[in-house]
C-alpha positions as CSV (number, residue, x, y, z in Angstrom):
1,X,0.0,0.0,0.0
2,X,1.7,3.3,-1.0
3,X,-1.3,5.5,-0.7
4,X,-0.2,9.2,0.1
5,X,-3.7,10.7,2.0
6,X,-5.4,8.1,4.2
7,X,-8.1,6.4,3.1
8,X,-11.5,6.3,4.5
9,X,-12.0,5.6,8.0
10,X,-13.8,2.1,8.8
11,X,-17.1,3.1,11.2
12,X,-15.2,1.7,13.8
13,X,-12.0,3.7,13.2
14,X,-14.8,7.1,12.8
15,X,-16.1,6.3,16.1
16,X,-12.5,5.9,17.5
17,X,-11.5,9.1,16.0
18,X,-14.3,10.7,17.1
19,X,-14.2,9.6,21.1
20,X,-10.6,11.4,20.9
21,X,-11.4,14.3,19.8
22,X,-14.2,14.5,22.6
23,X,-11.5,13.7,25.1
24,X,-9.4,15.8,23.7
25,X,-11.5,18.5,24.4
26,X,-11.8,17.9,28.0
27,X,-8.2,17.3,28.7
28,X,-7.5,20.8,26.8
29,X,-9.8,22.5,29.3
30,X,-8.7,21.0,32.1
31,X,-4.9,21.1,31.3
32,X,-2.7,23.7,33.6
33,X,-6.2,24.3,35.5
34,X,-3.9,22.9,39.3
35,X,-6.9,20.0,39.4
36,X,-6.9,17.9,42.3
37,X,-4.9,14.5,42.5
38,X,-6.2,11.5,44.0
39,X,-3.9,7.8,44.8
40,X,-5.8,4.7,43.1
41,X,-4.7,1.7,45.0
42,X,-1.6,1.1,42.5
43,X,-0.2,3.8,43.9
44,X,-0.8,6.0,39.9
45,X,-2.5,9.4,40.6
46,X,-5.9,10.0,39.0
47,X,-7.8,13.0,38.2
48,X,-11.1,14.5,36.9
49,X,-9.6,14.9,33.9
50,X,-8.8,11.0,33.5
51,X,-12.6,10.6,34.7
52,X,-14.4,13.1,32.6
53,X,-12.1,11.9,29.1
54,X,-13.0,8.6,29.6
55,X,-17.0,8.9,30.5
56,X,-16.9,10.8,27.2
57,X,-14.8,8.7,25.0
58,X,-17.1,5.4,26.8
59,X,-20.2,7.5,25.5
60,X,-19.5,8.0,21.9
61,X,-18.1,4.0,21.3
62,X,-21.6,2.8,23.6
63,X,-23.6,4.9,21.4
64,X,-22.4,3.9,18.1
65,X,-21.5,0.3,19.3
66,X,-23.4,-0.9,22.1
67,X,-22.9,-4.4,21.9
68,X,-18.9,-4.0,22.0
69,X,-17.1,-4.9,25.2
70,X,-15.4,-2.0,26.7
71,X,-12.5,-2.2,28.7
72,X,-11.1,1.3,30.8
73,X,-8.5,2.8,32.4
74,X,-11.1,4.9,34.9
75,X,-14.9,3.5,34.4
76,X,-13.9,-0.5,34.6
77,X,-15.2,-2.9,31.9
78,X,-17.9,-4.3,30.6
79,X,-18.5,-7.5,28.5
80,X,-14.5,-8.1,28.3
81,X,-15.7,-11.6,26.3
82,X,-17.7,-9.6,23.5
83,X,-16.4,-10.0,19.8
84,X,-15.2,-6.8,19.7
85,X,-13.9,-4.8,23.2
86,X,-12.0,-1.4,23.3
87,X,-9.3,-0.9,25.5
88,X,-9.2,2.9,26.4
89,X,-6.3,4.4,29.1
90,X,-8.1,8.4,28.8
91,X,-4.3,9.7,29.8
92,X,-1.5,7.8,29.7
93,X,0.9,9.5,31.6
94,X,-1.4,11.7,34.1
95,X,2.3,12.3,35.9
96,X,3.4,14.3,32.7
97,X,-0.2,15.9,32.9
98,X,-0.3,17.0,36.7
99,X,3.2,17.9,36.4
100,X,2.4,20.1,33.5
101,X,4.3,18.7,30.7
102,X,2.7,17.6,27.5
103,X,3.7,13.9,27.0
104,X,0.6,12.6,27.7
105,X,-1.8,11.2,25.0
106,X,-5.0,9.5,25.0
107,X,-5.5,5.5,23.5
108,X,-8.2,4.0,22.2
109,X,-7.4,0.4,20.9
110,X,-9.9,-2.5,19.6
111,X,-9.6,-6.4,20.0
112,X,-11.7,-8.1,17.6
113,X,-11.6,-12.1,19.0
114,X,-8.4,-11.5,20.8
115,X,-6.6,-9.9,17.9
116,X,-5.5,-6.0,18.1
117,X,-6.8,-4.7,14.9
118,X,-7.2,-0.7,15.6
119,X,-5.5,2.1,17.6
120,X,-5.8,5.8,18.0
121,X,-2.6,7.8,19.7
122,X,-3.7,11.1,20.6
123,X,-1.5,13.8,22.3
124,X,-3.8,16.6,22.0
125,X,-1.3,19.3,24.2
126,X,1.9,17.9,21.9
127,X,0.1,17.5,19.2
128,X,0.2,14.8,17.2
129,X,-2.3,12.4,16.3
130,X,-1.4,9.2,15.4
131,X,-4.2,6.0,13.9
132,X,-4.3,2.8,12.3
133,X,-6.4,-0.5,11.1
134,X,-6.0,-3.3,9.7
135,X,-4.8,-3.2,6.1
136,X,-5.1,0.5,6.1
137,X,-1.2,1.4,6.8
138,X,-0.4,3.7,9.9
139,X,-0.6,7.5,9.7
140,X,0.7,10.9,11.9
141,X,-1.5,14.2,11.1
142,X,-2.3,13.2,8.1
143,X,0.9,11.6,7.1
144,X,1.4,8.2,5.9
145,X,4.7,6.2,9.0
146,X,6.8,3.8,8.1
147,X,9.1,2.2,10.4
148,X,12.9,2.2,9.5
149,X,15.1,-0.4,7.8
150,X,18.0,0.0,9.8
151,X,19.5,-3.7,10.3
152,X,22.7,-2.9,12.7
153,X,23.2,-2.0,16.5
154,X,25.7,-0.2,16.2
155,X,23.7,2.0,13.9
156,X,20.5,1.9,16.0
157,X,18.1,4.0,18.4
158,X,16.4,2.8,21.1
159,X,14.3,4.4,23.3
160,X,13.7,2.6,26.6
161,X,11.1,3.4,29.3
162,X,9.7,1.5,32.9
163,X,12.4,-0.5,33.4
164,X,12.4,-1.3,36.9
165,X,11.1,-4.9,36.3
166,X,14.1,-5.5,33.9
167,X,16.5,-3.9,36.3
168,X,15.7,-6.3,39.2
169,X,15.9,-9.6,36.1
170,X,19.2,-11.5,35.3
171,X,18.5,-9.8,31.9
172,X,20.0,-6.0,33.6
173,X,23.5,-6.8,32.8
174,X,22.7,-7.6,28.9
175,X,20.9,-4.8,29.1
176,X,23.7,-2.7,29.6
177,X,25.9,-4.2,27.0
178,X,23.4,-3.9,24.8
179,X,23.3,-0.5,25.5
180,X,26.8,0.2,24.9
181,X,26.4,-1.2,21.5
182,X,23.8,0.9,20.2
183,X,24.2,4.6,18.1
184,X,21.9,6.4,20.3
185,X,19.8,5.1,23.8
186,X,16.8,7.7,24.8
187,X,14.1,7.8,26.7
188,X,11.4,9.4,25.1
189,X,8.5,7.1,27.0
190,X,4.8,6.7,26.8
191,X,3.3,7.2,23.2
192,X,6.2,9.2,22.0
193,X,8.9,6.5,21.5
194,X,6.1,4.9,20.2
195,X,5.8,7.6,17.2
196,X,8.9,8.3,16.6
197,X,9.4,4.2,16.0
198,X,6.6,4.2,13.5
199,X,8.2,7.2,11.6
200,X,11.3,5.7,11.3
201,X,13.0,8.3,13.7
202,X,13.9,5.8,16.4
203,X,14.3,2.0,16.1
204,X,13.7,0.0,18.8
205,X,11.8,0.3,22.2
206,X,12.0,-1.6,25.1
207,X,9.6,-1.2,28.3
208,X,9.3,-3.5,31.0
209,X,6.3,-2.0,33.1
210,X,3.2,-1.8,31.1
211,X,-0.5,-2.4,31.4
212,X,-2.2,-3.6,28.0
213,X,-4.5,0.0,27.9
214,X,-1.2,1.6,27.9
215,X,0.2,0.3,24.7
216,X,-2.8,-1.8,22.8
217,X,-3.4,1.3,20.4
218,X,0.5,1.8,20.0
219,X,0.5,-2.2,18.8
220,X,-1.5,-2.0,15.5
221,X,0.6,1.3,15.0
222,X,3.5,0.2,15.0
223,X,2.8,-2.7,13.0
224,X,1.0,-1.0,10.6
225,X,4.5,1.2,10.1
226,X,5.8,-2.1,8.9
227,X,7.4,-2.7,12.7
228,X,7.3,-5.7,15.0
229,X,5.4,-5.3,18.5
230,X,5.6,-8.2,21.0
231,X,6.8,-9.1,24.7
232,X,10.4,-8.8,25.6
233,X,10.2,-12.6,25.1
234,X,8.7,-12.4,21.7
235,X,5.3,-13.8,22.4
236,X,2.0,-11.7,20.6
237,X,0.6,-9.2,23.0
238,X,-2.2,-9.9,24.9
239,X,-4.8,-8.7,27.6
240,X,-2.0,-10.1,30.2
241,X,0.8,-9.0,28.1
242,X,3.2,-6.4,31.0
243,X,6.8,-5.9,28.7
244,X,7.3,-4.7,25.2
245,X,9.5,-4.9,22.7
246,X,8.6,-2.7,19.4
247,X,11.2,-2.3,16.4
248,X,11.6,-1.7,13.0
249,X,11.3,-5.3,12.5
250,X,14.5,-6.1,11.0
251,X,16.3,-5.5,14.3
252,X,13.7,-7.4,16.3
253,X,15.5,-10.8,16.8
254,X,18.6,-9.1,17.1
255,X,17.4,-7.1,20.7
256,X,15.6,-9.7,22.1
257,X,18.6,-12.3,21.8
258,X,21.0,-9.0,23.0
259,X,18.8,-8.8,25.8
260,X,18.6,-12.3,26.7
261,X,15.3,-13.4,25.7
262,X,16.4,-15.2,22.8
């Protein structure tokens, strides 16, 4: 597919599309406003902004798809076995958002019988918007992504975030060398890394501490762009799935054997 302009959105993709924008316009009005903080049980901070983006985003998918599951950050889940269920986080990284920096986005992804087949990445402060389906490619504002075809280390990017897992695994020490091997190491976290991987800008990310809302948009992204997105031991990400390795594809096996996981 070489299309230049993306093509029409799939009812599900306009719905998607449509919920971020909604929360989008919430978060906007809310953003820099000093709103209060609560502590969930996991320790992550919460706010009315995370509330109110996801009670509209819930709102637009129930009205236009009522018998989808629906599966939330915020507002819980509902009908987690249906054919189709959305996995929403309203704002991944609420940190970046209380502390009043703007790498923080919204994600909507779908699972359609256990498969990720959609994904909006919206950073509405930033300001970049980033979607895919199925068969459809991967686009940025409009833009058509594709993922680099860089195929050495020491010619690579990677951009790591949440690594405290992988720091307390036998795996921290090939970590390092792995590191030392590289062209450049960042650590652009959340959806950013995730972006820049798609647009060929970085090549490889590696997390260790994720929840499935935080990344299942940023999955059919990614692969989309042509890259590779599974767990740090290769296997296909699921509603379990807690580590990540994304890359440019060609590097893929290259990382995860680096790392240890091979």
């Amino acid at each position: 597919m070489n299309a230049t302009t993306p093509p029409p959105p799939s009812a599900r993709l306009a719905a998607a599309l449509e919920a971020a924008e909604a929360a989008a316009r919430v978060i906007r009005a809310l953003y820099q406003q000093n709103v209060a903080v609560q502590v969930k049980a996991d320790k992550s901070p919460v706010t009315e902004a995370d509330v109110q983006s996801e009670k509209v985003i819930r709102a637009v998918l129930a009205a236009r798809f009522p018998e989808d599951g629906f599966f939330g950050e915020e507002t819980g889940s509902e009908r987690r076995d249906a054919e189709y269920l959305w996995l929403v986080d309203p704002i991944d990284g609420t940190k970046a958002f209380v502390r009043e920096y703007p790498m923080f986005s919204t994600q909507i992804g779908l699972m359609h019988r256990g498969r990720l087949v959609l994904g909006v990445s919206s950073a509405p402060v930033y300001g970049e918007l980033a979607w895919a389906e199925r068969g459809q490619g991967a686009w940025l504002n409009g833009q058509r992504l594709h993922v680099s075809n860089l195929a050495t280390l020491e010619d690579a990017a990677l951009s790591a975030g949440n690594l405290k897992t992988l720091a307390r695994s036998p795996q921290w020490g090939a970590y390092g060398a792995l590191v030392a091997q590289l062209s450049r190491i960042r650590g652009y976290g959340d959806f950013l890394h995730y972006h820049l991987l798609a647009a060929g800008k970085v090549d490889a990310v590696v997390e260790s501490d994720v929840n499935i809302l935080d990344i299942a948009a940023l999955v059919t992204i990614v692969e989309e762009a042509g890259g590779r997105f599974t767990d740090l031991s290769g296997g296909e990400v699921g509603l379990d799935t807690t580590t990540v390795l994304a890359t440019n594809g060609v590097l893929h096996t290259t990382v995860r054997e680096a790392i240890g996981f091979g």
